[in-house]
N, C-alpha and C positions, 0 to 999 in steps of 0.2 A: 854431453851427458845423456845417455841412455834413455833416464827418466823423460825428457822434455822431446825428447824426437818426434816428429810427427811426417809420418807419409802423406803427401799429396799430391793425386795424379800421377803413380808414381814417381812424387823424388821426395828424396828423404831431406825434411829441414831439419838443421841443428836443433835448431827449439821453435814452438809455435808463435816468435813475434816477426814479423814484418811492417816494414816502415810502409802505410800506404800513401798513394802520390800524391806531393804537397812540399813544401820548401825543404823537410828532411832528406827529400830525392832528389834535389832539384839542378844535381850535377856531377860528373865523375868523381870531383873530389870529396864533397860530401857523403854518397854513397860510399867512397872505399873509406873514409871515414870509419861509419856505421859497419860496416864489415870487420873492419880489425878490434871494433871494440865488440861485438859478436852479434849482431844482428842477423836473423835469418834468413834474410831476404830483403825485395825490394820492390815496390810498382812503381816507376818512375815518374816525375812529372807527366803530365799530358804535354805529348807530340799533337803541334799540330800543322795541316799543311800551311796557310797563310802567316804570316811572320805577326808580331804583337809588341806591343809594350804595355807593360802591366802599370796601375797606375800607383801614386806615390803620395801619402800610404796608404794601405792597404788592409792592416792585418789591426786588430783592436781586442782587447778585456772587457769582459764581467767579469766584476767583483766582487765579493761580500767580505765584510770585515778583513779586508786585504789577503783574501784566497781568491785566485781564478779560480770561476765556475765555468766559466765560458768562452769561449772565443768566437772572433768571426773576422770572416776577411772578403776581400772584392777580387782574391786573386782570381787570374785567369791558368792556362799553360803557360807549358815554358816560352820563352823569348829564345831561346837555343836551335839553331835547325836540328832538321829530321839525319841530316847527314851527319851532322854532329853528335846526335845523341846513337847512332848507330855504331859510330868509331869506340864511344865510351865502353854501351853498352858490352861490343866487342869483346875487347879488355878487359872490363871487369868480370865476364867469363872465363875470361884466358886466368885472370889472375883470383878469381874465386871459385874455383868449378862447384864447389858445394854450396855456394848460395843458390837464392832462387830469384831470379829478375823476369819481372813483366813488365813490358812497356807500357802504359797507358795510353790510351789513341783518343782523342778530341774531334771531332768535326760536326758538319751539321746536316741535316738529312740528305745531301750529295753525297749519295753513294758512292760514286767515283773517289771521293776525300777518303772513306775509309779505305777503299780497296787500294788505293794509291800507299795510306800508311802501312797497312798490314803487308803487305807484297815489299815494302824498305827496310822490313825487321826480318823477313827470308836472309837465313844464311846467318844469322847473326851469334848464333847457338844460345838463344835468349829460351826459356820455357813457355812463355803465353805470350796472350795480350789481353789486358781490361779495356772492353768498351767504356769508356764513360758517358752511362746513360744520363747521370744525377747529379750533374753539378747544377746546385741552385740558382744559381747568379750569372747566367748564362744565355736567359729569354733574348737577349737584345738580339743575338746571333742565331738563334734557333739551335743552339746545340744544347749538351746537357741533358736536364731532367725536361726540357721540353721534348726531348725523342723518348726518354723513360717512361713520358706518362701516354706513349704512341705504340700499342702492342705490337702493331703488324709492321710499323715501321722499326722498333728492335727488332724485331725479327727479321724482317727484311735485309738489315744492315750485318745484324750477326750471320746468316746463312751467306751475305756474298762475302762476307771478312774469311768465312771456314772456307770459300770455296778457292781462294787464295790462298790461303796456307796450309789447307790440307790437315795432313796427321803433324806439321812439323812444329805447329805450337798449338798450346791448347787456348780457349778460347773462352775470358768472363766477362759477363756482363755485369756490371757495380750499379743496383739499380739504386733507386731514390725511394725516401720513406712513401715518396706520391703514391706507391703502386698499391698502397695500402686501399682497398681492403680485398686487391685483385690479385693478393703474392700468384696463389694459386695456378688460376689463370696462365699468368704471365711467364710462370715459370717451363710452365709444360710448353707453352707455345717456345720458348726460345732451345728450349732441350730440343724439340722437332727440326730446329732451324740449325744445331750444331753447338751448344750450348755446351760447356762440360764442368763450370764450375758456378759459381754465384759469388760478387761480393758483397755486402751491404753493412752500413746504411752509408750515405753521404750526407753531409752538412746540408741543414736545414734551412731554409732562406727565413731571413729575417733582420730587423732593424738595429743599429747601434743605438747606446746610450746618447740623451739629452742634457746638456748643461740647462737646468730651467730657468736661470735667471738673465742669460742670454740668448736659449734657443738654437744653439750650437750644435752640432751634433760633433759626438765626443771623437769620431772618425770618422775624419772628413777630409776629400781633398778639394782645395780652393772654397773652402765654408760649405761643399755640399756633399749632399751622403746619398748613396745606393745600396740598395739590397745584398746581403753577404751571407753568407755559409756563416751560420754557428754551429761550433761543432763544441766536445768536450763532456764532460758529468751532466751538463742540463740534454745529450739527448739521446742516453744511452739506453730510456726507458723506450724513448723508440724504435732506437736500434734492437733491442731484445725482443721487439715486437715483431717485426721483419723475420728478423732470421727465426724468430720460431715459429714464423708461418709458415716461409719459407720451406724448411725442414721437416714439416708435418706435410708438405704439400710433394715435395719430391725424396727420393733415398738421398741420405745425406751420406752416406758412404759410396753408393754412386759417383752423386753431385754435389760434389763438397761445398764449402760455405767459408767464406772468407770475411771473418766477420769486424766489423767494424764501426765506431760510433761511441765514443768516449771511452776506451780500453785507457787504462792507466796503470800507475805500480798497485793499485787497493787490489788486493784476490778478489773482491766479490767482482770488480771488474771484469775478471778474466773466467772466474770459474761458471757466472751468469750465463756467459756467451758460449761457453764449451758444456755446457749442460741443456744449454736451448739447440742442441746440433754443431755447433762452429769447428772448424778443422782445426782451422788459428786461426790467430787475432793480426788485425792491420791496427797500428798504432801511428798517431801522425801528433793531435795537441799536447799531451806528455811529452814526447819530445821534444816538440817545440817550446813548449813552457822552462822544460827542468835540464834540457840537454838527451844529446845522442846517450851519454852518460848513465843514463836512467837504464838502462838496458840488463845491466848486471842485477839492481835493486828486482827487476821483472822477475827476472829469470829465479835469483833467491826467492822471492814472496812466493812464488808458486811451486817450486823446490819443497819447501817447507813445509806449504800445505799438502801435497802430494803425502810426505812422510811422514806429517801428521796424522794425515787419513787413513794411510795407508791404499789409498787409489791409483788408480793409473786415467791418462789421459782417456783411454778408449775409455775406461768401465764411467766416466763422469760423463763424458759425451753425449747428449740426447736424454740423460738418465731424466732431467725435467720435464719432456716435451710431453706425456702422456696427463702433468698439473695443468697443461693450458688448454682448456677447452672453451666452447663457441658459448656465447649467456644461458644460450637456452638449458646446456646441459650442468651447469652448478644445481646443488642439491636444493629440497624447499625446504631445509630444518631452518626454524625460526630460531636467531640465536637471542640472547639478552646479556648485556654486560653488568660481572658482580665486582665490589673490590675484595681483592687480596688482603685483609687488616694488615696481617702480620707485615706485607710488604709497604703499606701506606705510609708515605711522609708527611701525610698532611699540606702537600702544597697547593691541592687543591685546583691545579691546570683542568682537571677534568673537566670543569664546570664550565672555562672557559668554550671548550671544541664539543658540549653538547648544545644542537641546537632545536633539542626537544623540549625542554625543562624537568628531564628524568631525574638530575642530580641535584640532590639539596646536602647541605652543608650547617653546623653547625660550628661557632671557632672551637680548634680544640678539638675536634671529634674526627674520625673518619666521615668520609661522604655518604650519604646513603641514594642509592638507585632506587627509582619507583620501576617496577619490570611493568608494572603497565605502561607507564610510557613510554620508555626505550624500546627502540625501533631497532635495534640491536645493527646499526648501523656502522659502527666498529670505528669511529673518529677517536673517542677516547681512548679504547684499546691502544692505536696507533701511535696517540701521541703521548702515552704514559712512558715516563723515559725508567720508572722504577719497576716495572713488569707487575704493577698495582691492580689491576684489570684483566678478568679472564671471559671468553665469552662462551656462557653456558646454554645446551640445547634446551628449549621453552616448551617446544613441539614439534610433532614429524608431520610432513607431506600435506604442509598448511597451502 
């Protein structure tokens, strides 16, 4: 479909989703899998040189009234060799030429581990490879978001990865939410070192749920628990934070952006992330959660909105990035919130998320705002689910 194609580094994807690396990659079959049900691509699990075993289990939920919010897991890379995942690779070229495959590479500040993977993927008629600078759960070995949050060391590692591969694949680095508040920075230094794409965000480290009245942890192997990747809806507001630094900090048409970090079938998922800069979206817990399957539901929901709009992917792209500015430059109009009568239900939540004591209440009445006490703080605004609440200018250039 037309509408959904998206150029990147010159090649053209079917549509802007790609499965990024994680159990939906995590082997020939699966991937062609995801191919024939239409997937545009793929980052494969992470290759790495030392062989592994993952532990068992692994992968766990948040929940809220029985909807994942969240995931997390202790995976590592694959368990599959490099020689293995080269043959797949191979093949699924041979037998998809219009996908897009980047392998993902793992290792730890030994330079030689990267140069060794990137130089296995020569020849393979693969298009990149993703550093992984950001996997969370990964300190034990020094690899991961422990080189992510090492500028000279990405760097380092990304210029000897280019110097072995040359022009023949392109070359990203998946950094981690850590780099926050250095996107910047970071970014130009690995553009100088041979950089040509970005992806971001990766799963954010952090704790499994407690059983409290045994002290269990809900995901645990042999009754004990480690640090995991959560990924999903709890941490998309970081991911959006990334890539629209990102974005403001390098040409995104340039250096494209691969954006990632709870993308789902919701458009505002998708449309967030392609209006903060993103080329396309890498999808990994939606699939995981709802099935490879989910793919068609994607592609519709954004379809829609498109036709809706009437917009094209370019004219939404970046159309956001010039709302996100640094604190100092928001305006100083003092705002003060009034209510809406006409819209009031009288449920009276307002009262609860002020914590000025601006709103008084009588039963039976609309609320009434003192504007001398509202700090025009904008809680009630946000949590009015009737659009009961508007917040009006008090004064200028207070």
């Amino acid at each position: 479909m037309e509408l959904l194609k998206v150029n990147f580094l010159g090649f053209n994807l079917i549509n802007p989703f790609v499965l990024a690396s994680a159990p939906p990659t995590k082997d020939y079959d699966t991937i062609k899998k995801a191919f024939e049900l239409g997937w545009a691509g793929v980052i494969t699990k992470s290759i790495v040189i030392d062989g592994l075993r993952d532990k068992t289990p692994r992968i766990g939920h948040l929940k809220y009234k029985n909807k994942i919010i969240a995931t997390q897991n202790f995976e590592m890379g694959t368990e599959h060799s490099v020689s293995q995942w080269m043959e797949w690779v191979k093949l699924l070229r041979q037998e998809y030429p219009d996908r897009l495959i980047y392998v993902s590479l793992f290792a730890s500040s030994n330079i030689d581990d990267w140069k060794t993977l990137a130089s296995s993927c020569l020849n393979t008629g693969i298009q990149g490879l993703e550093l992984n600078f950001s996997c969370p759960h990964s300190d034990h070995n020094g690899k991961g978001s422990v080189i992510g949050q090492n500028e000279e060391l990405c760097a380092e590692i990304t210029s000897e990865v280019k110097k072995v591969v040359g022009n023949e694949l392109k070359i990203m680095p998946k950094l981690p939410y850590l780099v926050h508040p250095n996107e910047s920075h970071i970014c130009k230094f690995l553009i100088e070192a041979g950089a040509d794409a970005f992806a971001a965000i990766n799963s954010i480290a952090g704790l499994c749920e407690f059983d409290i009245y045994n002290m269990q942890p809900k995901l645990n192997v042999g009754g004990k628990t480690t640090a995991g990747g959560i990924t999903y809806d709890a941490i998309r507001p970081f991911g959006r934070l990334i890539v629209a630094n990102i974005a403001n900090a390098v040409d995104p048409k340039k250096y494209p952006i691969s954006a990632t970090g709870g993308v789902s079938r919701k458009i505002e998922s998708m449309i967030e992330y392609f209006s903060l800069g993103a080329n396309h979206l890498q999808v990994c817990s939606e699939a995981m959660n709802y099935g490879l399957e989910v793919i068609d539901e994607m592609k519709n929901n954004l379809t829609s909105y498109l036709n809706e709009t009437g917009k094209t992917l370019d004219e939404i792209r970046g159309c956001a990035l010039p709302k996100v500015v640094s604190w100092d430059k928001l305006d100083k109009i003092t705002r003060t919130a009034q209510i809406i009568e006409g819209n009031c239900t009288k449920c009276y939540d307002c009262t609860t998320f002020c914590m000025y004591n601006a709103i008084s209440v009588t039963k039976g009445s609309v609320p009434k705002i003192d504007a001398n006490a509202c700090e025009g703080c904008g809680s009630c605004y946000a949590a009015c689910t009737k659009d009961s609440i508007a917040l009006n200018e008090l004064s200028l250039n207070v």
